[in-house]
C-alpha positions in Angstrom: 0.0 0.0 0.0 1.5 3.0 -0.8 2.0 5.6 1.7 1.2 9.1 1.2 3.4 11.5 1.8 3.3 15.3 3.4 4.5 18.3 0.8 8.5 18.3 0.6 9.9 21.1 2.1 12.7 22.3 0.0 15.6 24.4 1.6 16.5 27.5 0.3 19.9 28.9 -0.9 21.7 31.1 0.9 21.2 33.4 -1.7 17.3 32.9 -1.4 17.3 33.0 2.0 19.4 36.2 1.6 17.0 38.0 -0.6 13.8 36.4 1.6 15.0 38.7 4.8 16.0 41.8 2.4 12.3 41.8 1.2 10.9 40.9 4.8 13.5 43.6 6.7 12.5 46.2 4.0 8.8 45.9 4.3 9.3 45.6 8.3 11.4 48.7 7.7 9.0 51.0 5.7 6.4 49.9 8.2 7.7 50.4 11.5 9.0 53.7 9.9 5.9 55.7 11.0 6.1 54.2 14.8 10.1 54.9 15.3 8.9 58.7 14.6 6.0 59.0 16.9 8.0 57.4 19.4 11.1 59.8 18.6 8.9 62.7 18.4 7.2 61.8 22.0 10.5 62.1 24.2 12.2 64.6 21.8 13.5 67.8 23.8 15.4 69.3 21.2 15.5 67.9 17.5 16.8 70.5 14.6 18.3 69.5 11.5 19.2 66.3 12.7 18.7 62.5 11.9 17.9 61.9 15.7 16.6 63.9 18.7 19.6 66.2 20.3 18.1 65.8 23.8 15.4 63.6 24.9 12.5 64.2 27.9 9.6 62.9 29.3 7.6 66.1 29.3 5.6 65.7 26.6 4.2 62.5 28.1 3.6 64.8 31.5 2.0 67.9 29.6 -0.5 64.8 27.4 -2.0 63.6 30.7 -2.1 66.9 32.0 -4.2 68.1 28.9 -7.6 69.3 29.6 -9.2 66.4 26.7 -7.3 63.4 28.3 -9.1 62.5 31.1 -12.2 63.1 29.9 -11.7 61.2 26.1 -10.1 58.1 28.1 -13.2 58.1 30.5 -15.8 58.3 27.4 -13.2 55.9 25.5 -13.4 53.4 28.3 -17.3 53.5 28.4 -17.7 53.3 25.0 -15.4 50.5 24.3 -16.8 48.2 27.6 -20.7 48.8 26.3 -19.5 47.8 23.0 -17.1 44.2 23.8 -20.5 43.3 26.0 -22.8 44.3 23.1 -20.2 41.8 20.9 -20.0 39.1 23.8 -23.9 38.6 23.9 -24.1 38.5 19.8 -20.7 36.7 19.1 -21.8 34.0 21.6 -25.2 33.3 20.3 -24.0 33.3 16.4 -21.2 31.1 16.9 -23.3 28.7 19.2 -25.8 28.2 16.0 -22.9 28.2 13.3 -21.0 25.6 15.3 -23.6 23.4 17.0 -26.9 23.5 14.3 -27.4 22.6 10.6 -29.3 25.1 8.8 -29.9 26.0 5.4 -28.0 29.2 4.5 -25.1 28.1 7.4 -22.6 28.9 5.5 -23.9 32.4 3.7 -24.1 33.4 7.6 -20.7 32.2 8.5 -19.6 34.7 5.3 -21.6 37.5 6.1 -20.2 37.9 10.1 -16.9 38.4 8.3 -18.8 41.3 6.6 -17.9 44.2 8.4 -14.1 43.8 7.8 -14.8 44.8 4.5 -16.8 48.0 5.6 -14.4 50.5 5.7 -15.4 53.0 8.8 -15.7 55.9 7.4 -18.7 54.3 5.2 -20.3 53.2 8.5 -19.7 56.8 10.1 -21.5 58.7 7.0 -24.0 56.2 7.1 -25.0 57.0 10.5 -24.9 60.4 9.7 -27.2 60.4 6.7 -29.8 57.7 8.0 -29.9 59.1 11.5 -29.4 63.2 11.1 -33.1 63.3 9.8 -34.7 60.9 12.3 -32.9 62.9 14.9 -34.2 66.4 13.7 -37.8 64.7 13.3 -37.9 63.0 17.1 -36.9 66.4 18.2 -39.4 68.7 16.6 -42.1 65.9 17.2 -41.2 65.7 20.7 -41.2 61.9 20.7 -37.9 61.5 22.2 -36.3 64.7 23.8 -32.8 62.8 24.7 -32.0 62.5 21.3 -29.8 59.7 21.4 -30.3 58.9 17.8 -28.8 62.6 16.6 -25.2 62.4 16.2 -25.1 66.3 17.2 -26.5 65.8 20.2 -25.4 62.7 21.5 -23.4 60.2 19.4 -22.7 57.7 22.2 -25.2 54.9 21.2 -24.4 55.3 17.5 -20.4 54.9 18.6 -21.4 51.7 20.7 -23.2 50.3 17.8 -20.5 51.3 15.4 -17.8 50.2 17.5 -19.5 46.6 18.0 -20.4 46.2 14.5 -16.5 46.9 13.3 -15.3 44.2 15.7 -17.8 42.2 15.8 -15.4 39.4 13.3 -12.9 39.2 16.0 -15.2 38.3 18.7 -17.2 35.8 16.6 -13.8 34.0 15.2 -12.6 33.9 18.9 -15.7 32.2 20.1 -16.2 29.7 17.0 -12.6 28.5 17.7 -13.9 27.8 21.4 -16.6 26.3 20.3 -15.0 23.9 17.4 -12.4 22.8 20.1 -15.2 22.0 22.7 -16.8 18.4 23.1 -20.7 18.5 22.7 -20.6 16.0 25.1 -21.2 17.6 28.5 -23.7 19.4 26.5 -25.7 16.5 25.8 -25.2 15.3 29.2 -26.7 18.0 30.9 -29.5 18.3 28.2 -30.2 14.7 29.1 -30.8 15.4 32.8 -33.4 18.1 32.4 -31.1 21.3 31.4 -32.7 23.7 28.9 -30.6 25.0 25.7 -29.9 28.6 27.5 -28.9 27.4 31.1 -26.6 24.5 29.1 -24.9 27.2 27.1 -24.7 29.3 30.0 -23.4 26.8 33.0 -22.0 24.3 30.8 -20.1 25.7 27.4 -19.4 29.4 28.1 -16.8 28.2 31.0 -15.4 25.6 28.8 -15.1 28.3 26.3 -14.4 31.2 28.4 -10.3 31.8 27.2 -11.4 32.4 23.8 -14.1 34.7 25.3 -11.7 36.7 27.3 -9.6 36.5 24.3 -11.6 38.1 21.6 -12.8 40.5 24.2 -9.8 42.0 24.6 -9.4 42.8 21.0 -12.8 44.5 21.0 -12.2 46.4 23.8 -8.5 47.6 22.9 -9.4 48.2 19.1 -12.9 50.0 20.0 -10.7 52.0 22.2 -8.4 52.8 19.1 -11.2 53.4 16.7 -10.1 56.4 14.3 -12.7 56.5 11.7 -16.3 56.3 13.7 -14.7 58.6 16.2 -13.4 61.4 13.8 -16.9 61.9 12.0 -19.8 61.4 14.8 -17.8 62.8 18.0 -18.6 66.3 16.9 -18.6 67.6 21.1 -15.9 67.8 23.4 -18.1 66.2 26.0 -18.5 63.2 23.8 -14.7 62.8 22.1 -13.1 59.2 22.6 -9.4 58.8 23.2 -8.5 59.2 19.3 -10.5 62.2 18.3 -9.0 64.2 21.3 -5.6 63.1 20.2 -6.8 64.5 16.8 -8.0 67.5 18.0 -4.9 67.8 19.9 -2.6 68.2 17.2 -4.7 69.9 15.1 -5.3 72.9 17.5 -1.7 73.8 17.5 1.3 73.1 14.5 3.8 73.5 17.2 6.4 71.1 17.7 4.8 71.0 21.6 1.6 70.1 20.4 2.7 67.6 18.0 4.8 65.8 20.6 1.8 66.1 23.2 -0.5 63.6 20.2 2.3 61.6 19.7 2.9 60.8 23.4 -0.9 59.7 23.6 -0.7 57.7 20.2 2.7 56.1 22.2 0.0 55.2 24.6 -1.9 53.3 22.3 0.7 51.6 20.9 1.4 50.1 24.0 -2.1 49.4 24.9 -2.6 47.6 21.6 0.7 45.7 21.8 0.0 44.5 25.2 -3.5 43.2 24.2 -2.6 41.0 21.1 0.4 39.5 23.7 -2.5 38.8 26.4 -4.5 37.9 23.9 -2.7 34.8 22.1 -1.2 33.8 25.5 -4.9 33.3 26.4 -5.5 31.0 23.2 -2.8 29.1 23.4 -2.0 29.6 19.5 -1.3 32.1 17.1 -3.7 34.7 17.0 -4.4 34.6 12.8 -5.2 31.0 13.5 -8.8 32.0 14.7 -9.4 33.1 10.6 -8.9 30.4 9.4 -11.3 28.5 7.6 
């Protein structure tokens, strides 16, 4: 019987290998390009007409959390971003609980149209919400149906950020759970079903534990990019009292073209660079595997 054999691996050349880590280091290059300079400009005291900062100080990191839109865009940030991951943890759940453990007709249009809104770009979801919602808004209020006007971005764009938020990570927190749910036995399932349990109280008291890493997991990719969300923020945060963490930072170095006020943004987008890095280490520590591996098919 003939035995069937894996794909060969064949070992490159020096030369290959050679030119494989010139293309990699200058892509990796151009990228991290962008960072190296925020970084630079964030602790730069002194940098004229030269390749690198002269003197470097920490006071541009003091002055950004002493700046009167920090506080107050990491509070709205935070609130934002937490309504949101629970908004994604409730609908992520559910979804990948019927793609994983039912057979429908249409299963597989429904896996592909969760993936959806990674092809949305967020600025189209932003204008959206503006053009569908702007006239409701101005009708509630002039009918006098709903005087809080949470559907008028003018007035109060916090639920349409939530909703926005959630729907633009909504992927990651499905993929996350799915995994869970393809690496969990339907057995303690059935068990529990078979003693009296309904559907609900088996998911809850019975999978979500088993699945609760990949929970955790996906949640702190909601939360950390919903906290880094650029495009939603820019267009429907129009008042101070409502800015997230990435409009103030915006607004920040737009309201000055100093050097200062450049350095102050940069030492908050410093801030998010960290937050994010830390949050894809937590992240794939807490699933045990590489963090791409949740997209795959």
């Amino acid at each position: 019987m003939a035995q069937c054999n894996g794909p060969s691996r064949r070992r490159l050349s020096f030369g290959g290998t050679l030119l494989a880590w010139l293309l990699l280091g200058t892509v990796f290059l151009l990228a991290a390009l962008p960072h190296a300079m925020v970084v630079l400009t964030s602790f730069a005291g002194q940098w004229q007409d030269t390749v690198l900062p002269t003197a470097f100080t920490t006071a541009h990191h003091q002055a950004a959390l002493d700046h009167r839109l920090t506080m107050p865009s990491v509070i709205n940030s935070l609130i934002y971003s937490l309504l949101a991951t629970g908004l994604c943890v409730v609908l992520a759940v559910w979804v990948a609980y019927v793609l994983v453990r039912k057979s429908f007709l249409g299963r597989t249009l429904l896996d592909a149209a969760v993936m959806l809104p990674l092809a949305v770009p967020g600025l189209v979801l932003a204008f959206g919400f503006l053009n569908c919602y702007h006239g409701l808004g101005e009708s509630l209020k002039s009918w006098g149906v709903w005087q809080k006007n949470y559907l008028y971005p003018e007035a109060n764009p916090v639920l349409l950020l939530v909703i926005a938020y959630a729907v633009r990570r909504l992927p990651y927190m499905i993929r996350s759970s799915v995994a869970g749910f393809e690496q969990t036995s339907r057995t303690l399932e059935e068990a529990a079903l078979n003693v009296g349990a309904t559907p609900f109280k088996t998911v809850v008291r019975i999978t979500v534990p088993l699945i609760l890493a990949n929970i955790i997991a996906g949640s702190i990719l909601v939360f950390t990019f919903s906290m880094l969300e650029v495009s939603d923020s820019l267009i429907l945060a129009k008042d101070k009292a409502f800015y997230p963490l990435t409009k103030a930072i915006y607004t920040i170095f737009n309201d000055d073209y100093s050097m200062s006020a450049d350095a102050v943004a940069c030492a908050l987008g410093v801030w998010a660079m960290v937050l994010l890095t830390v949050s894809l280490v937590v992240s794939t520590g807490l699933l045990g595997r590489k963090l791409g591996a949740i997209f795959r098919a």
